[in-house]
PyMOL Python script that loads the backbone (N, CA, C, O; Angstrom):
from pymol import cmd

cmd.read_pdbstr("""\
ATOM      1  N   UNK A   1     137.413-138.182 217.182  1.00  0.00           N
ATOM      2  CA  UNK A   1     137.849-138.972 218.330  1.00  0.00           C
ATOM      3  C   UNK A   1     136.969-140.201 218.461  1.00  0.00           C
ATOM      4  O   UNK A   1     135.763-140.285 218.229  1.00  0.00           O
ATOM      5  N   UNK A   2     137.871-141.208 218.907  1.00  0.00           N
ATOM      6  CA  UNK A   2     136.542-142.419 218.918  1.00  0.00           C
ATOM      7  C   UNK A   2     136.319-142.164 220.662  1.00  0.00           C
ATOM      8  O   UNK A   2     136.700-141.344 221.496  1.00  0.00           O
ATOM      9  N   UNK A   3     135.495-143.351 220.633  1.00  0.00           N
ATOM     10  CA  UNK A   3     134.455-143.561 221.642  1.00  0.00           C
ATOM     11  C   UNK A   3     134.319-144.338 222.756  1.00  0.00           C
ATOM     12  O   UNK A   3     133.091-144.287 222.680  1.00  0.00           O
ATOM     13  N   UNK A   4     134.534-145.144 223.911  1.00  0.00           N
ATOM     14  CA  UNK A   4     134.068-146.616 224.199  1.00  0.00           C
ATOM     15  C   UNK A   4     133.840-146.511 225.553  1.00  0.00           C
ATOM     16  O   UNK A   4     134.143-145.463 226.123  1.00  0.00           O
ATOM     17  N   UNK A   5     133.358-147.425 226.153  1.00  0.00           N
ATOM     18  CA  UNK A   5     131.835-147.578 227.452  1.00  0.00           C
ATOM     19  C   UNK A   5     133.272-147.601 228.488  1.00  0.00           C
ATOM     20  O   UNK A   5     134.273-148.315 228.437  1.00  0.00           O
ATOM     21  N   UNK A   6     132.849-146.402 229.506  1.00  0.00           N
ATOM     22  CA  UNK A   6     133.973-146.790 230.624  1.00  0.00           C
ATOM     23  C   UNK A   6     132.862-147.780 231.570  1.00  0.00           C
ATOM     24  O   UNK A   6     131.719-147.334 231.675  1.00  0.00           O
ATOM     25  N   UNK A   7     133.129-148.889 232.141  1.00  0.00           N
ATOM     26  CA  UNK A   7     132.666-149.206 232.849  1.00  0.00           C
ATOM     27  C   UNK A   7     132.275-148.897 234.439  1.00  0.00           C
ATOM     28  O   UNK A   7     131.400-149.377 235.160  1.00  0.00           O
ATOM     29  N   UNK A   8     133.203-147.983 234.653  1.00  0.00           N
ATOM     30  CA  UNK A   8     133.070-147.170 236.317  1.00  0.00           C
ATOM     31  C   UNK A   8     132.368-146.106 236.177  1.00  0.00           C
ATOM     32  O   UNK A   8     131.574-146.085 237.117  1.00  0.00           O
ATOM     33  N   UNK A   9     132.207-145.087 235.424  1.00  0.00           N
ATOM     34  CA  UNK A   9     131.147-144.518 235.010  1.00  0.00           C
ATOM     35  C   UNK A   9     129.914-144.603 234.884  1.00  0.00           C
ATOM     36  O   UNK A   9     128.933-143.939 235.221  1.00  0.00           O
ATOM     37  N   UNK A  10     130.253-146.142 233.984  1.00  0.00           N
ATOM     38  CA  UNK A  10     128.520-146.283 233.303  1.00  0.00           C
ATOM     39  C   UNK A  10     128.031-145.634 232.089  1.00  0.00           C
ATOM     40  O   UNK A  10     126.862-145.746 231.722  1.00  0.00           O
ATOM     41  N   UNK A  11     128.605-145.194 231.682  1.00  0.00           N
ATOM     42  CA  UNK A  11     128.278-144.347 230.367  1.00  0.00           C
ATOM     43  C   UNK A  11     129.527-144.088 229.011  1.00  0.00           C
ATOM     44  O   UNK A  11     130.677-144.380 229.339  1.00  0.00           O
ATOM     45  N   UNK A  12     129.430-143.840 228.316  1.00  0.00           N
ATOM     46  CA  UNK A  12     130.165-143.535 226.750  1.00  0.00           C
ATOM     47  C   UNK A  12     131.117-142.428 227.106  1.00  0.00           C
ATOM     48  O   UNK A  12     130.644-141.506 227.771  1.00  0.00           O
ATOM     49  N   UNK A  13     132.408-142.375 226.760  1.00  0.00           N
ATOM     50  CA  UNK A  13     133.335-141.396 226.769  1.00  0.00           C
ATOM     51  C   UNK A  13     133.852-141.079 225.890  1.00  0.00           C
ATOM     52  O   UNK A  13     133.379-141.611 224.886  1.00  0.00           O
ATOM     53  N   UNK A  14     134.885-140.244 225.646  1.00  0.00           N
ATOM     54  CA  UNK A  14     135.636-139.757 224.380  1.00  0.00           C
ATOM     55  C   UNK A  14     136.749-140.619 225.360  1.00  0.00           C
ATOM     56  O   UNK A  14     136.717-140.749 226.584  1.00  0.00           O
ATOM     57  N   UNK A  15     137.621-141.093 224.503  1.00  0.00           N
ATOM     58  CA  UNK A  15     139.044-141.563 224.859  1.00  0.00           C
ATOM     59  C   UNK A  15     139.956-140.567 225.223  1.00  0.00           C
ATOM     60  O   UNK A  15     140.047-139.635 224.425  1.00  0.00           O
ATOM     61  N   UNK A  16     140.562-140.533 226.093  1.00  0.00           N
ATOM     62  CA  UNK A  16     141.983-139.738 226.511  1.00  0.00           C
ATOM     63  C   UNK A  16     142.943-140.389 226.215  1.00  0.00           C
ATOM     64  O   UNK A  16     143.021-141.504 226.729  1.00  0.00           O
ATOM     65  N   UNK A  17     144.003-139.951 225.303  1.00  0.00           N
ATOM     66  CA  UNK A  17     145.382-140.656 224.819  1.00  0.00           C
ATOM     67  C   UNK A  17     145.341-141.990 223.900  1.00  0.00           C
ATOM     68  O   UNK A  17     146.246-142.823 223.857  1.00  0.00           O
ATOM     69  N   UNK A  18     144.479-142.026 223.383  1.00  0.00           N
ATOM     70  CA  UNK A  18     143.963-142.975 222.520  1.00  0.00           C
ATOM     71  C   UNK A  18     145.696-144.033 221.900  1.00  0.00           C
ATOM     72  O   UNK A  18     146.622-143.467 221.319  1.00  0.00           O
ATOM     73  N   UNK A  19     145.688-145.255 222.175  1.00  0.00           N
ATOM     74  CA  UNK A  19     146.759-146.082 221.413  1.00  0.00           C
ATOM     75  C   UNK A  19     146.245-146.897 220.204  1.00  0.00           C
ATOM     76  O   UNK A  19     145.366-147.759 220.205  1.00  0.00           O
ATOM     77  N   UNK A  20     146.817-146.542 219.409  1.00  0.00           N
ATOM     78  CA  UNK A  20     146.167-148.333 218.385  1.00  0.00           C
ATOM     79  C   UNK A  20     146.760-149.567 218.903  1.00  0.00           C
ATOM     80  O   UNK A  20     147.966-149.489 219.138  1.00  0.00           O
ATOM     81  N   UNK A  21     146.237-150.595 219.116  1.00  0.00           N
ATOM     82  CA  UNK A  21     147.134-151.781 220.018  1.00  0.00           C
ATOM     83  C   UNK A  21     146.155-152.809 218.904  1.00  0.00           C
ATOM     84  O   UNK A  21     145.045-152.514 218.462  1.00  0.00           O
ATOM     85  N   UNK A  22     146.845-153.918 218.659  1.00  0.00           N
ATOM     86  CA  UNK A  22     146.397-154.972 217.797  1.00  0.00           C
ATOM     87  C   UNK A  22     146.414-156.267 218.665  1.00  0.00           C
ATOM     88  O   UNK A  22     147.388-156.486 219.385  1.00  0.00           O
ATOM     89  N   UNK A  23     145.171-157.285 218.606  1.00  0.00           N
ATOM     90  CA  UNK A  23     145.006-158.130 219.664  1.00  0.00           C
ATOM     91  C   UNK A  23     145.571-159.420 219.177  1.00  0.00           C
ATOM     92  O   UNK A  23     145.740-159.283 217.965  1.00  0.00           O
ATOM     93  N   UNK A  24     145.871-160.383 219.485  1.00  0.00           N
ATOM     94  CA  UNK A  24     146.029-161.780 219.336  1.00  0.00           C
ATOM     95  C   UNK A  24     145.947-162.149 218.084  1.00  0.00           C
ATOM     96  O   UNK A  24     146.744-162.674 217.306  1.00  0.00           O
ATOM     97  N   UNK A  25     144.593-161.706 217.990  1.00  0.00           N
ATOM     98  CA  UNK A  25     144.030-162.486 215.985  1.00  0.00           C
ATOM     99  C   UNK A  25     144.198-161.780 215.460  1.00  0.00           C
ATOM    100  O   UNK A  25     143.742-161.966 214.331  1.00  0.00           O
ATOM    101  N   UNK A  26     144.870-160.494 215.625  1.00  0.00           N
ATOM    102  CA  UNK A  26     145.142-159.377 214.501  1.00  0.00           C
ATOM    103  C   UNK A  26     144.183-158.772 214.382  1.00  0.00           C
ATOM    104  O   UNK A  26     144.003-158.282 213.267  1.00  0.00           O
ATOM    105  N   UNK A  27     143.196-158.538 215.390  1.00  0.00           N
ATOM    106  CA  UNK A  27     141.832-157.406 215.153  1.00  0.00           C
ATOM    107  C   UNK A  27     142.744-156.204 215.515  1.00  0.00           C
ATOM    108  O   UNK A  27     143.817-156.278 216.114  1.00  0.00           O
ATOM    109  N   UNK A  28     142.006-154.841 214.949  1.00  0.00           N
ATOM    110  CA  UNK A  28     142.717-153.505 215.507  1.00  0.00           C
ATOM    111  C   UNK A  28     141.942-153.690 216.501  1.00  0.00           C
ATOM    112  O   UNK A  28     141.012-154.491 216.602  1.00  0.00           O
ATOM    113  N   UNK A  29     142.614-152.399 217.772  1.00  0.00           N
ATOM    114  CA  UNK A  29     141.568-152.065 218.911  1.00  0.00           C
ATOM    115  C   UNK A  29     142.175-150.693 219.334  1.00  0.00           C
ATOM    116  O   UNK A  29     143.325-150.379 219.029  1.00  0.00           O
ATOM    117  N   UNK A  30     141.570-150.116 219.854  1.00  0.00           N
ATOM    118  CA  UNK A  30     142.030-148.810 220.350  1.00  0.00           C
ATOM    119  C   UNK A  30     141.845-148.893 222.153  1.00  0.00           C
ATOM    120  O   UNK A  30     140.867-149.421 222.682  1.00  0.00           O
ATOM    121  N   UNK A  31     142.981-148.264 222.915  1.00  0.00           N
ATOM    122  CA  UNK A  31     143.080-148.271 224.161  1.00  0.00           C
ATOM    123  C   UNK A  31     143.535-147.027 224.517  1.00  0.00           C
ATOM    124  O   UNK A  31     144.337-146.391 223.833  1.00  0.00           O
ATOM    125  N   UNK A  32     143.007-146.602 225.681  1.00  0.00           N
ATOM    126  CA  UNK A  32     143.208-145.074 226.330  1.00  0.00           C
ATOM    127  C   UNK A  32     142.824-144.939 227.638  1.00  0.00           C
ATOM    128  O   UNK A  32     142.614-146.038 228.152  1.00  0.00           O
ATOM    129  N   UNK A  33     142.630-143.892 228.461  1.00  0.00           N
ATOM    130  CA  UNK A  33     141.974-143.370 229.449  1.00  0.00           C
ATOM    131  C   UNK A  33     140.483-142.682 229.813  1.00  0.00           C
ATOM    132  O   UNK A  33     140.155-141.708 229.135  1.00  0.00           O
ATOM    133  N   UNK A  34     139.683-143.098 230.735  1.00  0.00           N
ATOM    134  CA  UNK A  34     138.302-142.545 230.690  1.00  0.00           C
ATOM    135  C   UNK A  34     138.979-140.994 231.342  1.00  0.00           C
ATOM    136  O   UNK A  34     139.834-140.927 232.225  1.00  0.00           O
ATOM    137  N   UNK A  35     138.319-139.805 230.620  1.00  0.00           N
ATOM    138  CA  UNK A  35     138.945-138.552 230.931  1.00  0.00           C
ATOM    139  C   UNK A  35     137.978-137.770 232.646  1.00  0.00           C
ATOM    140  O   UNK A  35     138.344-136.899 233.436  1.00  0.00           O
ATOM    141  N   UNK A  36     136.785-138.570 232.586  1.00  0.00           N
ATOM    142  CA  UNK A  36     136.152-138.755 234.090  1.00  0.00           C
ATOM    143  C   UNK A  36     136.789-139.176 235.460  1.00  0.00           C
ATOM    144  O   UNK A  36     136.868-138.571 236.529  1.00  0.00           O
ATOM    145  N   UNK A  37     137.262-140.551 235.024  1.00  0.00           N
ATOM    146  CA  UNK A  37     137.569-140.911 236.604  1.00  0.00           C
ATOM    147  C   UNK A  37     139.244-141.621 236.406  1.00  0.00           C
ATOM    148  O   UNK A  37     139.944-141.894 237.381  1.00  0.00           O
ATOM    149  N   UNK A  38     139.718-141.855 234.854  1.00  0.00           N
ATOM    150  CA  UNK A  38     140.793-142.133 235.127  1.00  0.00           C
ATOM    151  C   UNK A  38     141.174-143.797 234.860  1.00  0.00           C
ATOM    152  O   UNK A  38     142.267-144.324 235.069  1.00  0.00           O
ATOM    153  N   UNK A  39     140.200-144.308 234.450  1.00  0.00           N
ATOM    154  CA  UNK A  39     139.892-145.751 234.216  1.00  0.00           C
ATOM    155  C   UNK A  39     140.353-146.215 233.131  1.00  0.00           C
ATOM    156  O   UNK A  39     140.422-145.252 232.367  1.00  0.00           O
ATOM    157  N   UNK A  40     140.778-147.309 232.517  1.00  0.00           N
ATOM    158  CA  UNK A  40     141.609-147.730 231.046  1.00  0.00           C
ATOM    159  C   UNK A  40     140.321-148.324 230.621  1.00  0.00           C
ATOM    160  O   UNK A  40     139.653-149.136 231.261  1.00  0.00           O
ATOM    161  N   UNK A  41     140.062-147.828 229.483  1.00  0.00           N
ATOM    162  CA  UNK A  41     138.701-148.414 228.537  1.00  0.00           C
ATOM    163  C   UNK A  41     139.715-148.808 227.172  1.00  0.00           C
ATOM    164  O   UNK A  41     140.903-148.578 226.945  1.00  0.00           O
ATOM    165  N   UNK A  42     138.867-149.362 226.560  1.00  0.00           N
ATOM    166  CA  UNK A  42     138.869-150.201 225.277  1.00  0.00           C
ATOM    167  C   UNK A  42     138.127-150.319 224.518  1.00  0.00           C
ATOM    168  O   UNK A  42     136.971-150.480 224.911  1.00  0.00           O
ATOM    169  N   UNK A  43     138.369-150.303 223.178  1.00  0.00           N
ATOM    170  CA  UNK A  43     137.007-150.630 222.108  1.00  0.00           C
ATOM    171  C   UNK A  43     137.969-151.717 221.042  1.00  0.00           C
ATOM    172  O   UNK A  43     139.151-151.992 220.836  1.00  0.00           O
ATOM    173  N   UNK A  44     137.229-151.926 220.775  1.00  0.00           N
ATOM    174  CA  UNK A  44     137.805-153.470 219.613  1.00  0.00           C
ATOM    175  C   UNK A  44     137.342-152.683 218.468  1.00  0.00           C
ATOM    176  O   UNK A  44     136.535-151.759 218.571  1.00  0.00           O
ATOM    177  N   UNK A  45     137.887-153.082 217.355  1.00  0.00           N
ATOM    178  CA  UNK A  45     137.609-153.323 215.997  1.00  0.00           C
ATOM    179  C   UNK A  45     137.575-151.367 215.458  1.00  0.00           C
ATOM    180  O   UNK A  45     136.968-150.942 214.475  1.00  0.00           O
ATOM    181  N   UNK A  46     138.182-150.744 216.177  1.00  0.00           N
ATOM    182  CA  UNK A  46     137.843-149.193 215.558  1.00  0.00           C
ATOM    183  C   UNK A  46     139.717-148.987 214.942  1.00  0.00           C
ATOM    184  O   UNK A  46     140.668-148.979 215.723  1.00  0.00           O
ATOM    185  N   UNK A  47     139.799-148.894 213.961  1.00  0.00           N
ATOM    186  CA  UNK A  47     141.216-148.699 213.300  1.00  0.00           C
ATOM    187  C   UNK A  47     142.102-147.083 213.644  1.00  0.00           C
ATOM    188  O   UNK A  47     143.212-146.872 213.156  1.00  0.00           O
TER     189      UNK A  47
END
""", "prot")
cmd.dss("prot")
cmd.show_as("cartoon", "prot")
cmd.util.cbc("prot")
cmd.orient("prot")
């Protein structure tokens, strides 16, 4: 499972429902749910 910083937390999460979503310039990024409070986190560049 990947990883990325929820910001309402404050700390590193495992992703809930993880999407692959591709940005503008064609970087990959992965998008999901913080499984804590419910928050949409993001990480760039994880395929």
């Amino acid at each position: 499972m990947s990883t990325a910083y929820c910001m309402k937390c404050r700390k590193k999460v495992e992703i809930k429902n993880p999407t692959q979503v591709k940005l503008k310039n064609s970087r990959p990024a992965v998008q999901g749910v913080c499984p804590v409070c419910g928050t949409k986190v993001f990480r760039i560049g994880k395929a």
